[in-house]
Each structure stands twice: as structure tokens, then as C-alpha cells.
N, C-alpha and C positions, 0 to 999 in steps of 0.2 A: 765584732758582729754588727751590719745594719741594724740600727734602730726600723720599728713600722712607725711611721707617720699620720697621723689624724686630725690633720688642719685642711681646711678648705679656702681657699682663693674668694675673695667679692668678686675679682674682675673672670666673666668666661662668655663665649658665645656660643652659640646652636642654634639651627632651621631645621627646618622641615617640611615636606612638600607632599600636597595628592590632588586627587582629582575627587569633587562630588555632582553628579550627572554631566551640568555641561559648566561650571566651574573647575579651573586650577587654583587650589589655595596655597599661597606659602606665607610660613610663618618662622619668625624670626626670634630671638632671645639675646642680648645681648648689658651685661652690665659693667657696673666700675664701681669702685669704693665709694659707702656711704656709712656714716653713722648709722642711722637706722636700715629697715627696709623699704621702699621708695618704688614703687611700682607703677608705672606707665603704660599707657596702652596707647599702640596706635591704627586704628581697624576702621573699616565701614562700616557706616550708620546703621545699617540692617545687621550688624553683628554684634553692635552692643548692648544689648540685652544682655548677652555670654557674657561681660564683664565681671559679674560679681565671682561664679562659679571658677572663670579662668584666674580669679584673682587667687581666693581659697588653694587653690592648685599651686600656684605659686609659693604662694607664703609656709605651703608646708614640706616643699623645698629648699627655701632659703630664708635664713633668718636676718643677716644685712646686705647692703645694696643697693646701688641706686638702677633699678633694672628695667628697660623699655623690653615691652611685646609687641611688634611689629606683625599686624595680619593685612594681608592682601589676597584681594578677589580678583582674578583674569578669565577670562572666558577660553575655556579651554578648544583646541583648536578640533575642527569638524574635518576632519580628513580630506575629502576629494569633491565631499556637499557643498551646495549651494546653500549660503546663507537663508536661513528663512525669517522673515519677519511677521509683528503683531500689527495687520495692517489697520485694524480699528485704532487700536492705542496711540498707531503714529498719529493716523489723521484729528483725535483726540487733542495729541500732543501739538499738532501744526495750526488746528483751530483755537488752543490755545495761546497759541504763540502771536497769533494774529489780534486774539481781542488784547493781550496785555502792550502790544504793542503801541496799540490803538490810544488805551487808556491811559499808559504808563510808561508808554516810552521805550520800553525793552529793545534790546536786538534779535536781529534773526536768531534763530538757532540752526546750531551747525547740524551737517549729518553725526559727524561723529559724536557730540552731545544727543541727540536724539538716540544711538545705537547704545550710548552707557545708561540709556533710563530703564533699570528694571524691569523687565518681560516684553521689552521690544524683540530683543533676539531671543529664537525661539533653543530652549535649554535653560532659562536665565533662571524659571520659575520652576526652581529643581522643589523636593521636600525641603522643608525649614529645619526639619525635626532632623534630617539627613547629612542637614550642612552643620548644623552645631557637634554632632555627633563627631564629624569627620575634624572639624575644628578642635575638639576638644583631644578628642585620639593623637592630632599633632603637636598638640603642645604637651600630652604624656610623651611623646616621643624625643621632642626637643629637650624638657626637662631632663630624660634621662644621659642626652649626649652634657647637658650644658653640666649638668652632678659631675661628671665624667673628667670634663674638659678643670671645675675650678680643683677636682679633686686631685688633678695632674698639676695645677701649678700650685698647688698647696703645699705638693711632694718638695718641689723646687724652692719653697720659701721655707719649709721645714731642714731640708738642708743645710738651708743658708742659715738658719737661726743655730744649729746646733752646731757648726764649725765653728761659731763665735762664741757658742756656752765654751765651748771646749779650748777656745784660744781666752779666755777669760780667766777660766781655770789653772792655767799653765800660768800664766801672769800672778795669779793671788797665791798660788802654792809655790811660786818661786820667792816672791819677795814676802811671802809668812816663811820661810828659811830665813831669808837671808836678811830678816828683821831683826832678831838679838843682838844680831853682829855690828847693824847700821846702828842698833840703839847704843853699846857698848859704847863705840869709837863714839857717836857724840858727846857722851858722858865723860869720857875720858877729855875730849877735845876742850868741855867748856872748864873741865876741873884742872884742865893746863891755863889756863888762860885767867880765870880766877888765883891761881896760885904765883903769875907773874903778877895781878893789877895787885892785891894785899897781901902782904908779907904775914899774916897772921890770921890764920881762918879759923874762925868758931864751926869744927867738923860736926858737931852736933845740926848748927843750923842749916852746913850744908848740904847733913844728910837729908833734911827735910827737904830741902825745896829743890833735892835729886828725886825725893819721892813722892814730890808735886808735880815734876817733868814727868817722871815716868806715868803716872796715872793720866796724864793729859795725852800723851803721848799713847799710851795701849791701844792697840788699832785691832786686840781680837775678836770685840765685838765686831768691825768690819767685816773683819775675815767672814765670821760665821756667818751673817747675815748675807754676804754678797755668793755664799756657798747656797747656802738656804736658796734665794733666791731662784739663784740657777738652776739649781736642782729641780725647784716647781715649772719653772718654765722648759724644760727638759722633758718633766712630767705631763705639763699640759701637751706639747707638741707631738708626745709619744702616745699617750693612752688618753686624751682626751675624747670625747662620743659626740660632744654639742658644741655649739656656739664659740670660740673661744679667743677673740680681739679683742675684746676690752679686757677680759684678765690678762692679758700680755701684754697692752699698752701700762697696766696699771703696772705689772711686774718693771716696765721700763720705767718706769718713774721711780721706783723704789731702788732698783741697781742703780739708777744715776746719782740718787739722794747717796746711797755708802759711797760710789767711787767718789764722787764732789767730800764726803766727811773723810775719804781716805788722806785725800790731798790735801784739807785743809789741816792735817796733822803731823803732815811732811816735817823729816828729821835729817833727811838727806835727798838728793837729788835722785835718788832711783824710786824712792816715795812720788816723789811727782810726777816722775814717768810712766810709773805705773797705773797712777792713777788716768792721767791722761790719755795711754792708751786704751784701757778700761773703757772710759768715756766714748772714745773714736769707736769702740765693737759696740757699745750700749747702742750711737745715735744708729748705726750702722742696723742693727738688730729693729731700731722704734720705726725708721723708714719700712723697713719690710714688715710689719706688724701692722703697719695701716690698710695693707691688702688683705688681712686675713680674716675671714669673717666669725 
């Protein structure tokens, strides 16, 4: 049966685009993995006052991230009209130009520097109260694509994560079989070998320090713990609701700690393989957990 998924992606992108009177605004969303959430803006001057408000909006979308909001202002195109201009404010602007020249050295100004100054072109001095509205409407709109978009590749690293609980699993319930069997034949191996080096064994003693190996040797607290594990991160991946990359980076620190205490308990050479492959799924799993917010 598919598992449902409930992990979200840091990294996603989304725009959004409209018109307010004679402005086109597009606005952009675009992030990548960060420890915390990390917000950026990068808009005109006359639009940042909206900062705080477009921030709030943000933040209660996404909890990590390092994520730019790209706003841009273009003067939306006038059909088959003549351009009209604010011919006080040019000659304002040109009598300006002259004394700073004068004084300070300036260079001319261009036309096109003249046409991007605020209510030369006529449209430019739309409502205020019009354009934040329209501004803000776009970035609920982008919000909801960019949810959308990290929620898609969330699906895709949630996958990824539970083929390798699953190929994990397969590895620890093969060699939790076929561990009595590898312990026996050691047992067996050194008590051949002992009974060639001394002609004369105190069985007493060396029942004991058969039953010092073996205690050094019990690897079921492994087993459990590295089940344990799996099982939570299984859990977070499946029915988690919030936030949930630092409890899975933390869960990979902890499967790595048993597979590394698997192997340093190796009795036989399928002990270290096992553990080793372990390891290759663990880093495999910690790599895709740094995208996960």
C-alpha cells in the first residue's frame, strides 16, 4: 500500500504577475536550503514600506530557508497612445539638472533616466493604497504555487527516504537471523584453536571468558535501536503536520552512531558488510534530509 507523505522541500520557486492602473508587477519566490528561515527582498524603493507585512506572510508559510522575494515595477504598455508626460516635473527635473551640474559636477541626464522618475509618465502616480493591495494579492498567489511546488518535491525526497528505511530493514532482519549462526561458528572456531595452542584447558575458565565474548559481542541492542529508529523516521515522513529536518538530521546521527557500534562489534565478515552498507543508506538518506524543511 503507498505510504501519504508530509515532508516539504526548502528548495521551490513561484511568480506571479498583474497589472495596477499603469504599472505591471511581477513578483518572484524562489529558495534553497538553510538552517533557519532567511528572507530577502528585492523590490523598489517605493515598495518598501510592504516589507514587514510581505515578510509576516512569508514566515507563516515556511519555517526554513534561505528564500529571496523578487518584486519588480514596469510600466505597463499603453496600447496604440501617445505617450503623455508631466511637463512641469520634467522641466523641474532639467532645471535641476542644470544647477547640480553647475555646482557639483553631475552629468546630464538621460531621457530614459528622466522617464523612470516617478510621475513623469502619466499612469505612473496610480493609488498607493492600490498597488500594495495588488502586490500583496501576488504574493498570496505565489505562496500558494511555491507550497505546491516544495510540497511536490517533498513527495520525491520522502520516497527516497523510505526505500532506504526499507532496504535498511532488509539488511538488519537478515543478519539479526543469521547472527546465532555467525556467533556459534566463532565460538566454535576460537575453541579449536585454543584446544590446539594448550593441551589442558581449565573449561571452567573458559566458560567464562566465552561468556565475556558473548556479552561484548550481543548486538540486540543494535538491532532494536537501529529498528526503533527507523520506525520514527518512517513516522515523521508519514504523518508528520510541521517542520520536520532537524528531527531527521538528528534521527541520522543516531542510526549512524548503532550502524558504526554494529561494526565495531564485527564477529565475522558479513557483520562489517552489513554494517557498512547501513552506513552507504544512512549518508545516502542525511544528504536528502538537508533539503527538507
Amino acid at each position: 500500500m503507498t505510504q501519504s507523505i508530509h515532508i516539504h522541500s526548502m528548495t521551490g520557486f513561484a511568480n506571479a504577475a498583474g497589472e495596477c492602473g499603469g504599472k505591471r508587477v511581477n513578483l518572484e519566490i524562489r529558495a534553497v536550503n538553510h538552517r533557519y528561515l532567511d528572507v530577502q527582498f528585492r523590490m523598489p524603493e517605493e515598495l518598501r514600506y510592504l516589507e514587514g507585512a510581505l515578510r509576516e506572510k512569508i514566515a507563516a508559510s515556511a519555517a526554513r530557508g534561505k528564500l529571496e522575494c523578487r518584486i519588480q515595477l514596469q510600466d505597463a504598455a499603453v496600447g496604440g497612445q501617445s505617450l503623455e508626460t508631466n511637463e512641469e516635473l520634467v522641466k523641474q527635473l532639467s532645471d535641476l539638472n542644470k544647477t547640480w551640474r553647475k555646482e557639483h559636477g553631475f552629468g546630464k541626464l538621460t531621457v530614459a533616466e528622466v522617464l523612470r522618475f516617478p510621475g513623469v509618465l502619466a499612469g505612473q502616480s496610480e493609488d498607493p493604497e492600490a498597488l500594495a493591495k495588488t502586490v500583496q494579492e501576488l504574493l498570496d498567489e505565489a505562496l500558494k504555487e511555491f507550497a505546491a511546488a516544495r510540497k511536490r518535491e517533498g513527495k520525491k525526497l520522502g520516497e527516497h527516504l523510505l526505500q532506504r528505511l526499507a532496504n535498511m530493514e532488509e539488511i538488519v532482519d537478515a543478519l539479526s537471523e543469521l547472527f546465532p549462526s555467525l556467533l556459534q561458528a566463532h565460538m566454535d572456531k576460537v575453541n579449536a584453536r585454543l584446544a590446539e595452542a594448550v593441551s589442558n584447558i581449565d573449561n571452567d575458565r573458559l566458560q567464562q571468558e566465552f561468556a565475556l565474548f558473548i556479552q561484548k559481542s550481543d548486538v540486540d541492542e543494535e538491532f532494536s535501536r537501529l529498528r526503533t529508529h527507523i520506525a520514527e523516521v518512517r513516522r515523521i515522513v508519514t504523518e508528520n503536520k510541521g517542520s520536520a529536518g532537524k528531527r531527521l538530521d538528528f534521527l541520522m546521527q543516531e542510526l549512524n552512531r548503532e550502524a558504526n557500534t554494529l561494526g565495531s562489534k564485527a564477529i565475522a565478515a558479513e557483520c562489517t558488510q552489513a554494517s557498512v552498507e547501513l552506513k552507504v543508506l544512512i549518508e545516502q538518506m542525511r544528504e536528502q534530509v538537508q533539503n527538507i524543511e
